[in-house]
C-alpha positions as CSV (number, residue, x, y, z in Angstrom):
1,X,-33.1,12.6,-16.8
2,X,-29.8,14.2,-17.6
3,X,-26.2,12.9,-16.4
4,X,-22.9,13.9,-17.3
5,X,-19.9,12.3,-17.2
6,X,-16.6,14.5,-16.3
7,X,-12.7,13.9,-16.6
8,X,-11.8,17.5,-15.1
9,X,-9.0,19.5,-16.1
10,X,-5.8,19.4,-14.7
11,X,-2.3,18.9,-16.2
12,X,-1.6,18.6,-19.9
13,X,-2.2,15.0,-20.3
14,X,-2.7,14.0,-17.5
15,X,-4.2,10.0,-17.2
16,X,-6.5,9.6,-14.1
17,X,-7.4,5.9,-15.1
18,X,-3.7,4.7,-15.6
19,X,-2.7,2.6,-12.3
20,X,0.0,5.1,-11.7
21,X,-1.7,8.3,-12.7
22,X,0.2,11.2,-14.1
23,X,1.6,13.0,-17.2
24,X,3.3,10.0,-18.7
25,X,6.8,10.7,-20.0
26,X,5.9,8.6,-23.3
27,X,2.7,10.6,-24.2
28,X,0.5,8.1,-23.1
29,X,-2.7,9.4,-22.6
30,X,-5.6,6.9,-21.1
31,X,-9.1,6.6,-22.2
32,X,-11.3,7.6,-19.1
33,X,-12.9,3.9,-19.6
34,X,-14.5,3.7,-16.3
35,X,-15.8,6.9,-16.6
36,X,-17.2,5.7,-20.5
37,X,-18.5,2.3,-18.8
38,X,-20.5,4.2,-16.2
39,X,-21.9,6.2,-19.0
40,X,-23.0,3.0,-20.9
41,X,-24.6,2.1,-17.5
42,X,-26.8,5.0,-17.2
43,X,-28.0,4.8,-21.3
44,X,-28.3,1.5,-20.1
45,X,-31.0,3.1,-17.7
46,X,-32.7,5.4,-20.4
47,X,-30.5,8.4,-19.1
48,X,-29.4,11.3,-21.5
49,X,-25.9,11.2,-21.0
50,X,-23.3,13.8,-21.9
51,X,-19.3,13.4,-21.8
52,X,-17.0,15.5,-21.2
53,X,-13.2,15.0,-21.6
54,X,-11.3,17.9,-20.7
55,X,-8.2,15.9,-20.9
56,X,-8.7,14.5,-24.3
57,X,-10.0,17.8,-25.6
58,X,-7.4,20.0,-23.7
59,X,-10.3,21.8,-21.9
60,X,-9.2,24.7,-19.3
61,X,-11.5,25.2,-16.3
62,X,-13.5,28.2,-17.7
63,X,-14.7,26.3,-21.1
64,X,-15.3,23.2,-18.8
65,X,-17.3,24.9,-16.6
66,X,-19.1,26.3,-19.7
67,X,-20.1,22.7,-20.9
68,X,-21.1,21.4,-18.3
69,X,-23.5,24.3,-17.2
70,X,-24.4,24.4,-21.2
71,X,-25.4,20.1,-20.2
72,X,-28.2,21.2,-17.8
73,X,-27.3,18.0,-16.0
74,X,-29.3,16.1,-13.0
75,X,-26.5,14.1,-12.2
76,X,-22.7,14.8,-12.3
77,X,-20.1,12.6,-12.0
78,X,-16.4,13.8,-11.9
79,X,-13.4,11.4,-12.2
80,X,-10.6,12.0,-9.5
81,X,-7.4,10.6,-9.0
82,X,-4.8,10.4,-5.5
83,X,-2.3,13.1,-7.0
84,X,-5.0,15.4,-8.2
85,X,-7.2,14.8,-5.2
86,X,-7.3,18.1,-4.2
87,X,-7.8,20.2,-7.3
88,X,-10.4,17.5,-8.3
89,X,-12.4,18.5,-5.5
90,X,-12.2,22.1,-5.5
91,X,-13.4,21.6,-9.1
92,X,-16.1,19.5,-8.2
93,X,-17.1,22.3,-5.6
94,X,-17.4,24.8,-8.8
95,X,-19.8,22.4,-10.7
96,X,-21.8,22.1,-7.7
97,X,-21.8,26.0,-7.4
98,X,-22.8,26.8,-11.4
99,X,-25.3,23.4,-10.9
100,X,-26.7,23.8,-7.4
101,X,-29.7,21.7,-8.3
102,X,-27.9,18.8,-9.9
103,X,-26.5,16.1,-7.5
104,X,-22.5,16.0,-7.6
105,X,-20.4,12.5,-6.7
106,X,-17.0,11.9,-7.2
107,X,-15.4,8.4,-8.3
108,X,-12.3,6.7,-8.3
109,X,-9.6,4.5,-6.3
110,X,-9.0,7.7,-3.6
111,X,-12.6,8.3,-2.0
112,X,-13.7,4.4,-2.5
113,X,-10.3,3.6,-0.2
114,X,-9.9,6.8,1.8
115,X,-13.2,8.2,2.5
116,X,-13.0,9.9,5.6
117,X,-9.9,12.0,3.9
118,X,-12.2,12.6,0.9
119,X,-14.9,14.0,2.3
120,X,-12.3,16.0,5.5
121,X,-11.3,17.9,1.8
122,X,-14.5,18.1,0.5
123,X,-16.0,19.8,3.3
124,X,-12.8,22.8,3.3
125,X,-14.6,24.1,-0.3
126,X,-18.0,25.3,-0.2
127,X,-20.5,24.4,-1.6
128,X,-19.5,21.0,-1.2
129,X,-20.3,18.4,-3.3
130,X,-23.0,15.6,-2.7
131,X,-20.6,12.4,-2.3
132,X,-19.1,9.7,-3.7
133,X,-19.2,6.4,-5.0
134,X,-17.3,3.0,-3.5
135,X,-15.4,0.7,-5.6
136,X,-16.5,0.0,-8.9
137,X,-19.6,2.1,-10.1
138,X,-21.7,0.9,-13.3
139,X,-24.6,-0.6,-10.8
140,X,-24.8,2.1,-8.6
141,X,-25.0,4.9,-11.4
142,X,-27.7,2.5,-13.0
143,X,-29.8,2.1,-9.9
144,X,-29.2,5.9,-8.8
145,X,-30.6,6.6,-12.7
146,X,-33.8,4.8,-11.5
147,X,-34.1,6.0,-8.2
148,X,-32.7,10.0,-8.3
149,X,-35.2,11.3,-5.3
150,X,-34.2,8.3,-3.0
151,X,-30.4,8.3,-4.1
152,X,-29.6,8.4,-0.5
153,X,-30.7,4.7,-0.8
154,X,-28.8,3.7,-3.5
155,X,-26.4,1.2,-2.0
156,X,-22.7,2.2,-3.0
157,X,-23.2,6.1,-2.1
158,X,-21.2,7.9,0.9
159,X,-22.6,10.9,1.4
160,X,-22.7,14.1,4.6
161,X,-25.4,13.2,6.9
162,X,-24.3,16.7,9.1
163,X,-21.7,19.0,9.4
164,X,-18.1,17.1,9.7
165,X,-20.0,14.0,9.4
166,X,-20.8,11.6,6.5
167,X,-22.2,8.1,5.9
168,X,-19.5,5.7,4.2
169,X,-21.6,2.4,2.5
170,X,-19.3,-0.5,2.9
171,X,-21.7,-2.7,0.6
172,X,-18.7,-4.2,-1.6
173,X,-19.4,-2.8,-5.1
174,X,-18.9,-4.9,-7.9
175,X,-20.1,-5.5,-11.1
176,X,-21.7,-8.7,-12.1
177,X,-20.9,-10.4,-15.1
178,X,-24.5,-10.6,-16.5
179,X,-24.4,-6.8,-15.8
180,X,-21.3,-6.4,-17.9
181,X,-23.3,-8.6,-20.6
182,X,-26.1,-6.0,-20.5
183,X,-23.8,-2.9,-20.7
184,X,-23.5,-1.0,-24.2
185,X,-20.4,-1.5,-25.8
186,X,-18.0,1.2,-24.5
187,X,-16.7,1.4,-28.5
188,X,-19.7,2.4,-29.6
189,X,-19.5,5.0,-26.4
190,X,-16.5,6.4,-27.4
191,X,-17.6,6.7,-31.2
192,X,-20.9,8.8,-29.3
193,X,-19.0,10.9,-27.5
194,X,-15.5,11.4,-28.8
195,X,-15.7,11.0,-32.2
196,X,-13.3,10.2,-34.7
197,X,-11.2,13.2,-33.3
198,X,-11.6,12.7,-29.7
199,X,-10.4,8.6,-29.8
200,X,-7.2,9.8,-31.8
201,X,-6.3,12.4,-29.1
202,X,-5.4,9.4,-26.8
203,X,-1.8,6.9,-26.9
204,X,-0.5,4.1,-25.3
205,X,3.5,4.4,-25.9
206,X,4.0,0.4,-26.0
207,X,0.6,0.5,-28.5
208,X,0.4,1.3,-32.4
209,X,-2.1,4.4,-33.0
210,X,-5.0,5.3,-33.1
211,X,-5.8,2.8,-30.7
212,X,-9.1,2.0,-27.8
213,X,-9.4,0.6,-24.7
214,X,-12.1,-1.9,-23.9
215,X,-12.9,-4.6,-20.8
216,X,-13.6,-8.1,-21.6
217,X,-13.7,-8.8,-17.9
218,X,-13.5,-7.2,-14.3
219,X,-10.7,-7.4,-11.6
220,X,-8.1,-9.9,-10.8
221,X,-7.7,-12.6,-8.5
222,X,-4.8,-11.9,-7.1
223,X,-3.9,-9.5,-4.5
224,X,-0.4,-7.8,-5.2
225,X,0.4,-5.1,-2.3
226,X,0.7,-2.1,-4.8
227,X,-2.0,-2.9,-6.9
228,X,-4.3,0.4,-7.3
229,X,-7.3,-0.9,-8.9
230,X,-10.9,-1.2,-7.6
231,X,-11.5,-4.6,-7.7
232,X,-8.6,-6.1,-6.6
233,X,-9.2,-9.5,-5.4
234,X,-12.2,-11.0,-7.5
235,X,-12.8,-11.6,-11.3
236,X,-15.7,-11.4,-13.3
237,X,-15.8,-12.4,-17.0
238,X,-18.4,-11.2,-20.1
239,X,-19.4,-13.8,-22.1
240,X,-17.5,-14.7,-25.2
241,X,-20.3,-13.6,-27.7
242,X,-20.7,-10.4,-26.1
243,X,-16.9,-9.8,-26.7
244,X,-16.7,-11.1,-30.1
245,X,-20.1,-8.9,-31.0
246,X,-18.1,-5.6,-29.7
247,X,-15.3,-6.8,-31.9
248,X,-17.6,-7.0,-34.7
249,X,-18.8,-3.7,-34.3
250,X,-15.3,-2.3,-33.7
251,X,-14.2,-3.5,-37.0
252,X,-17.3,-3.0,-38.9
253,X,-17.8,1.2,-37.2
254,X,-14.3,2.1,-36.0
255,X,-11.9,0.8,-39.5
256,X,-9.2,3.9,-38.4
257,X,-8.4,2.2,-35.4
258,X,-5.2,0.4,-36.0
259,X,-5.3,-1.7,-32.4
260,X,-7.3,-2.3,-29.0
261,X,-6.2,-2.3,-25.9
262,X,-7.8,-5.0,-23.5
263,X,-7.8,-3.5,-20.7
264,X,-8.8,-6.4,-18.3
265,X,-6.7,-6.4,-15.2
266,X,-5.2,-10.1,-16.4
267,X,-6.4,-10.9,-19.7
268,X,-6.1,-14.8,-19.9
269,X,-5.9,-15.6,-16.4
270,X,-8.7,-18.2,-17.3
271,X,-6.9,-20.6,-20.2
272,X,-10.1,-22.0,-20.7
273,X,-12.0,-19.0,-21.4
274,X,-8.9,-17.4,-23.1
275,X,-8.6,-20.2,-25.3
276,X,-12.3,-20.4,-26.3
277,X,-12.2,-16.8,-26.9
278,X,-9.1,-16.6,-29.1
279,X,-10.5,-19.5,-31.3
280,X,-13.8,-17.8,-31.7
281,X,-12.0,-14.5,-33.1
282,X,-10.2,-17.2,-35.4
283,X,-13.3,-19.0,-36.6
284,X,-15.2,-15.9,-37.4
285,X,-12.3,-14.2,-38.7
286,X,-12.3,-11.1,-36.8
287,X,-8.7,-10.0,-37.8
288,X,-8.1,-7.3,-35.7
289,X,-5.2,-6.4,-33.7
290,X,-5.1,-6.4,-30.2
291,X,-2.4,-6.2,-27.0
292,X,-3.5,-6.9,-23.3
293,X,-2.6,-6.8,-19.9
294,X,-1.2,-10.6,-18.6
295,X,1.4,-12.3,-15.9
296,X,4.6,-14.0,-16.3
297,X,2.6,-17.3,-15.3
298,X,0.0,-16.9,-18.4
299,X,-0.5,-20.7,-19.7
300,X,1.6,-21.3,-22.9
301,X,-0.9,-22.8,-24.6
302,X,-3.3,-20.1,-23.6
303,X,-0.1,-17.5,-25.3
304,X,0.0,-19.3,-28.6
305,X,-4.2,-19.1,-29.0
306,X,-3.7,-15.4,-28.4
307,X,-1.0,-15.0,-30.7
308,X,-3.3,-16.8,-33.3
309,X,-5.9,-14.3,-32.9
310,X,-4.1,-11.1,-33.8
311,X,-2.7,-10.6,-30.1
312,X,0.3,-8.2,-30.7
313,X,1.8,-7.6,-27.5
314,X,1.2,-8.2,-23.7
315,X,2.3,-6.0,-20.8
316,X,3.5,-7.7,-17.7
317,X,4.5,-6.9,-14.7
318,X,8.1,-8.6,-14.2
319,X,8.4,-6.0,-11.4
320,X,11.8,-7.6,-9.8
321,X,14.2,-10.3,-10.4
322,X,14.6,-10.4,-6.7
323,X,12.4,-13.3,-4.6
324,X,12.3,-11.4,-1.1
325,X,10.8,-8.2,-3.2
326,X,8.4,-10.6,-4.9
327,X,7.0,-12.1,-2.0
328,X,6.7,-8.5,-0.6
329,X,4.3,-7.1,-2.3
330,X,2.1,-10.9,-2.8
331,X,3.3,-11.0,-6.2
332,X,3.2,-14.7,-6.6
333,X,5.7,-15.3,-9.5
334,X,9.3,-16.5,-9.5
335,X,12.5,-15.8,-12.1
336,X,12.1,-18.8,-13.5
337,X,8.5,-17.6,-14.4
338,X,9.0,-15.0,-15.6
339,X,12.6,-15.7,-18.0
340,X,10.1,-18.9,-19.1
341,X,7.5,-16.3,-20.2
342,X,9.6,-14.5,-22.4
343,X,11.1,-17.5,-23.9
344,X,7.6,-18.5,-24.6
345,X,6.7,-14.7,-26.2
346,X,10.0,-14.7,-28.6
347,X,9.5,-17.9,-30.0
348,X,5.8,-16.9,-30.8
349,X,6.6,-13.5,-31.9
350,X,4.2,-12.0,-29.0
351,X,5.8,-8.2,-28.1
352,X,6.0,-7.4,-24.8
353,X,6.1,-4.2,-22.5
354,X,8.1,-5.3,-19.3
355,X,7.4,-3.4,-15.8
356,X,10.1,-2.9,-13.3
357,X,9.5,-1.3,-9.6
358,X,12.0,0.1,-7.5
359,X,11.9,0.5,-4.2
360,X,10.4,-2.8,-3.6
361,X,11.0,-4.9,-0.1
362,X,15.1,-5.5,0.2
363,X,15.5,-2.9,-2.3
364,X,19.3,-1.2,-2.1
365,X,20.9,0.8,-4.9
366,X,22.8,-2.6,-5.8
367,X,19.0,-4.8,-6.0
368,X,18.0,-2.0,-8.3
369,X,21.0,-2.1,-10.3
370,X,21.0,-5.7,-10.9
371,X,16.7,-5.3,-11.5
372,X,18.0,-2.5,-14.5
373,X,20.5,-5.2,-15.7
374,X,18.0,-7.6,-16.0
375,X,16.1,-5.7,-18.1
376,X,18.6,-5.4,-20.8
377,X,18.9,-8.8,-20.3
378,X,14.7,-10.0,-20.6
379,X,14.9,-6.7,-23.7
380,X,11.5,-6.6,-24.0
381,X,9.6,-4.4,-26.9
382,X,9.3,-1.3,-24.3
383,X,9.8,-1.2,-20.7
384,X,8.4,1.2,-17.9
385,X,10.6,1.9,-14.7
386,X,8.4,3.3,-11.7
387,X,9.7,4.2,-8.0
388,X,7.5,2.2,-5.6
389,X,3.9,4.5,-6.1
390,X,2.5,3.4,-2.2
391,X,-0.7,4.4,-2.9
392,X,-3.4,5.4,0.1
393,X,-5.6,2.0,0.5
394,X,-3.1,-0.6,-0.7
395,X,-1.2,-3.1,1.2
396,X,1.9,-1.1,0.2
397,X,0.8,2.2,1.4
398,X,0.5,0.2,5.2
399,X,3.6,-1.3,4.9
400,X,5.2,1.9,4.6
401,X,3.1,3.6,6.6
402,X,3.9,1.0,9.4
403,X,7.4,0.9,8.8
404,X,8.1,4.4,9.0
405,X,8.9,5.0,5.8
406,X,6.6,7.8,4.4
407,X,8.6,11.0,3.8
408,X,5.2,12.8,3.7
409,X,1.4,12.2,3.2
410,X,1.0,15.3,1.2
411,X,-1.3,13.5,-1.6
412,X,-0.5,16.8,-4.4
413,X,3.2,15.2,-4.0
414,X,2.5,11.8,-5.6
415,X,3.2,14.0,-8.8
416,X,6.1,16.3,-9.8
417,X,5.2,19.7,-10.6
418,X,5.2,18.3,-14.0
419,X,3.0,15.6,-13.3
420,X,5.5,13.0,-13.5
421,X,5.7,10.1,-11.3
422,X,6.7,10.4,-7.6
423,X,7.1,8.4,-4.6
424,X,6.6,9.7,-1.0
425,X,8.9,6.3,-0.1
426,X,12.4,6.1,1.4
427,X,14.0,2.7,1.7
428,X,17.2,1.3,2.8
429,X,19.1,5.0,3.1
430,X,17.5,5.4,-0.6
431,X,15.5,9.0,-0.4
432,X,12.2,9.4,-2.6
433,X,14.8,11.7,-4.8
434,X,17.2,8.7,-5.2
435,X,14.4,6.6,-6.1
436,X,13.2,8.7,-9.3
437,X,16.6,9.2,-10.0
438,X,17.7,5.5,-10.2
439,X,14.4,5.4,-12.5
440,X,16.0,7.8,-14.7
441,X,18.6,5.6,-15.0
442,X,16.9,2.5,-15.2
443,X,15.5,4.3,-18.7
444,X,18.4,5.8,-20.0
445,X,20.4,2.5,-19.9
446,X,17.3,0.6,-21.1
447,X,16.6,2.4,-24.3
448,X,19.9,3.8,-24.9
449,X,21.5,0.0,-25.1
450,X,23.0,-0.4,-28.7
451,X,21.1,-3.8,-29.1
452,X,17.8,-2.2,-28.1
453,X,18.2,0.9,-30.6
454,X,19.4,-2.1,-33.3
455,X,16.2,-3.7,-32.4
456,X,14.2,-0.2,-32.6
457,X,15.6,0.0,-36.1
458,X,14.8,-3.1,-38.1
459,X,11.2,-2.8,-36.8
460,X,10.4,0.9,-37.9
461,X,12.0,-0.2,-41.1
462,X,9.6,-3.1,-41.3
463,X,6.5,-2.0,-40.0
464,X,4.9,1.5,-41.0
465,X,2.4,1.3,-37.5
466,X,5.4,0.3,-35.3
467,X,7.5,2.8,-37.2
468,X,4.5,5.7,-36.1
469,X,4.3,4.9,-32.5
470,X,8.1,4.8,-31.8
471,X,8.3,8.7,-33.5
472,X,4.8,9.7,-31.3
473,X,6.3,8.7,-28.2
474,X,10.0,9.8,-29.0
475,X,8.2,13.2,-29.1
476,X,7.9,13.1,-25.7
477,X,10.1,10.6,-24.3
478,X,13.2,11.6,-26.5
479,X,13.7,15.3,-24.8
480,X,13.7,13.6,-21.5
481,X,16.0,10.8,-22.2
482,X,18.3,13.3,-23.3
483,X,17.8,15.2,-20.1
484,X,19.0,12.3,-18.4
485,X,22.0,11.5,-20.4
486,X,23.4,14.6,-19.2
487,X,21.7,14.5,-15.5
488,X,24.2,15.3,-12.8
């Protein structure tokens, strides 16, 4: 049995996986790791599985189509994203027209949390496709992989049961952590699929190159209003030996990467685990660098174990100085929490790429000042500055729906033209226009700050790697900060 994996061609770029996902004004282009991980799950199942990254590869629609066709495939399944909802769909619909025989499903955070819109598109472009897949999808691709004539069965799947009519599964998907254990490493996917070539297409601005992502564990237990991810809510861990045995075979099979990304929603929200983990990659003398995703509340002691183990940098949400916008959007965390945390990183010498969102609850254009001010102030390594995203299925996107303060529901418009962030919000006389804008701002007083460039400086001088990824992403970040110094 045949199945193929798709990340479909849109923008230059473009990063359907990120939590925000668009063209990101550093360069940064994502791995398509759940996309990889269902892939693992279905060689898992004895499937012959094919990949194809139009994104990575710069793929157009024509040589896509080609491919995939080319694959023979049973099964297809295409990666979507809110923004690109619609031209993900319509190019779903051409797959399923040069593959009428093959069964077509599309993934991601959009038809698991607004069905009834995705499949109201999917049945405007003909032929339509098959269905979908809720929440996250290792387990069902697995069992559909053993069970392709009764897929309908497969718990997970939404599919059309008649015209304008569909079945939605609300079986919560997720992953189990012995399921995890069993999965391939998604490394050793990559290395399959994208070769030496194919991993050093992708960047992660705040990351040294050529870098990968992997999971160590699944979803987070906390439940932040904006949150776009599939498994908000719950956590799920791999065992330490099958992390340490994929970073064995990282270091021993993939010696050009220079770091990984962990990927895990909240690395070390378990100090027990995180500790165990890091002292493992000490005994055995792993020596590889690595940065991860973590809060402001991360354990100290749980910081210093991770610093130990080659743990380069962290990327935290900091989101707001301002309590009333914290509470908001269920973030949990305080000031003091978060100036403690990066009192904690500089006296380890842990990096750290800080992220700010404006727009949030009691936002004004003074709260959003003094939330840029207090960036300069925290200076961490790199910092991101997004307008409040409000995406369809989150706590957020009620809020503002209930509050009247949607400016439109056009999901195309969650992008720029460009495929830069964009916010359908309004807020406190603040327009979706004065949002992005005050972003700008945010990033041309953030990196243009004489101590930050000063800072910039002494590390390209002292590190070649940090020195690489500063120049990669001033490619593309550069031009646009210049834009904005002389925005009107």
């Amino acid at each position: 049995m045949k199945l193929l994996t798709l990340n479909p061609p849109y923008l230059k770029n473009y990063s359907r996986q990120s939590r925000s996902p668009c063209v990101a004004k550093s360069g940064t282009i994502y791995y398509s790791y759940y996309l990889a991980y269902a892939g693992c799950a279905a060689e898992l199942a004895g499937a012959d599985v094919t990949h194809i990254d139009s994104i990575a590869f710069d793929l157009d629609y024509d040589t896509t189509l080609y491919h995939v066709t080319n694959a023979k495939p049973d099964i297809i399944i295409i990666d979507t994203s809110t923004p690109s909802i619609k031209s993900d769909i319509e190019f779903a619909s051409l797959v399923k027209q040069r593959c009428p025989s093959a069964l077509v499903f599309c993934v991601g955070t959009f038809p698991s949390k607004n069905t009834q819109d995705f499949f109201m598109l999917a049945a405007s472009f003909s032929p339509s496709i098959d269905g979908c897949f809720i929440g996250e999808y290792e387990e069902i691709v697995y069992n559909l992989c053993l069970n392709q004539h009764t897929w309908k069965e497969v718990p997970g799947i939404s599919f059309f049961i008649g015209e304008n009519d569909y079945k939605r599964d609300v079986v919560a998907q997720k992953t189990r952590s012995e399921f995890l254990d069993r999965l391939p490493f998604v490394s050793e996917f990559y290395l399959k699929h994208l070769g030496k070539k194919g991993i050093k297409r992708h960047f992660y601005a705040s990351i040294t190159w050529p870098y990968i992502q992997i999971l160590t564990a699944r979803g987070c237990p906390f439940k932040c209003s904006f949150c776009n991810i599939p498994s908000i809510g719950s956590y799920r861990k791999r065992s330490i030996e099958s992390v340490i045995n994929e970073l064995k075979y990282i270091k021993n099979n993939l010696s050009f990467v220079n770091e990984i990304f962990i990927e895990d929603d909240t690395f070390p929200i378990d100090k027990k685990r995180t500790i165990a983990l890091c002292k493992r990659i000490v005994e055995e003398k792993i020596n590889l660098k690595w940065s991860c995703n973590a809060r402001v509340d991360t354990d100290p002691e749980a910081l210093m174990w991770m610093k130990k183990a080659g743990c380069r940098l962290t990327c935290v949400g900091f989101e707001s100085p301002t309590t009333n916008a914290l509470d908001g959007v269920i973030k949990k965390t305080s000031l003091k929490q978060q100036e403690d945390f990066m009192v904690n990183a500089n006296e380890i010498g842990m990096k750290v790429n800080g992220c700010f969102i404006l727009g949030l609850h009691g936002d004004t254009a003074d709260t959003i000042q003094n939330t840029i001010e207090y960036s300069k102030k925290l200076m961490p390594n790199t910092a991101q500055f997004y307008p409040h995203m409000v995406y369809p299925g989150t706590g957020s996107f009620k809020w503002a729906e209930d509050n009247n303060l949607l400016e439109h529901k056009d999901w195309t418009k969650w992008n720029t033209d460009e495929g830069f962030h964009n916010t359908p919000l309004k807020i406190n006389g603040l327009s979706s226009r004065d949002l992005l804008d005050l972003a700008d701002k945010a990033r041309k007083e953030f990196y243009l700050n004489p101590w930050y460039i000063l800072k910039m400086l002494r590390q390209s001088l002292t590190s070649f790697s940090e020195f690489q990824r500063i120049i990669i992403a001033g490619k593309s970040f550069f031009p646009l900060l210049y834009s904005y110094i002389f925005k009107k």
